[in-house]
Each structure stands twice: as structure tokens, then as C-alpha cells.
N, C-alpha and C positions, 0 to 999 in steps of 0.2 A: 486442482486449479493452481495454475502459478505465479497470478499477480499478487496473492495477499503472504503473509508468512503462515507457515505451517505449526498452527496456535490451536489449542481448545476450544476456546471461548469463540475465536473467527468460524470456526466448524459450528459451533451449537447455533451462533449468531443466523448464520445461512438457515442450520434446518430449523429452526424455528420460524424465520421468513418463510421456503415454502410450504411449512403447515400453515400457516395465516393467510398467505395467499396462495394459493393451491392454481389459482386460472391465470398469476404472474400481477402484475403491474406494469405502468407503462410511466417511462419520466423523460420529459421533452426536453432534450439537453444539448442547445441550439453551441454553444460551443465546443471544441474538443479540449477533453482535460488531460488536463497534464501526466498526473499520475491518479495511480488508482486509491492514494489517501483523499486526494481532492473530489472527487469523482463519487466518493464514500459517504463524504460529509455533504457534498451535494445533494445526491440521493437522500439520506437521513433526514435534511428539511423537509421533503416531502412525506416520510413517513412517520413522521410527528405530529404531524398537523391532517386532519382534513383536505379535501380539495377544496369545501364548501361549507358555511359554516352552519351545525345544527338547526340551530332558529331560523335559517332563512327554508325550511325544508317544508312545505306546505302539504305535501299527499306521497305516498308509499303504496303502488299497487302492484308490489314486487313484479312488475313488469316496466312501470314509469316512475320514474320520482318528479317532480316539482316542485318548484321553488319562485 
């Protein structure tokens, strides 16, 4: 990959993302960013946090969720 630097920790950082997510993720990123530090720390809000929050989760029938 050529937009990040060629670092340890950026290597671990990746394979650790696709073991956690193995089917990918999807982040709706209605502007174009600038560089790939911005675009980083974009993405990163979203993997911090939920989509939704715990307590509003009413039923799990690993085919549906509701809320």
C-alpha cells in the first residue's frame, strides 16, 4: 500500500482491522478527503463508537436486530 508510510504499528493496525472485521465495513464518506491522514481519523470516529447505541437494542435473532 502506498498512501500510508511503511511503519510497524500501520501494518499491525490493518491486520488487526481485517481479523475484527473479516466481511469489511462500510463508511459513508459524502466528501472527498484530502489526504489519507484525514480520511484516517475520519474513519477512526466511526470505529470507536457504535452505529447505535446498546440500550436502544430491543431483540437479537441473529438474523434481525431491533430497536
Amino acid at each position: 500500500m502506498k498512501w500510508y508510510p511503511n511503519r510497524d504499528d500501520v501494518k499491525e493496525l490493518i491486520d488487526q482491522l481485517y481479523i475484527r472485521y473479516p466481511h469489511g465495513f462500510y463508511v459513508n464518506a459524502k466528501k472527498k478527503m484530502k489526504n489519507a491522514k484525514g480520511a484516517a481519523k475520519y474513519i477512526g470516529r466511526y470505529l470507536a463508537r457504535p452505529a447505535i447505541a446498546e440500550y436502544r437494542i430491543e431483540k437479537n435473532d441473529y438474523n434481525s436486530v431491533y430497536f
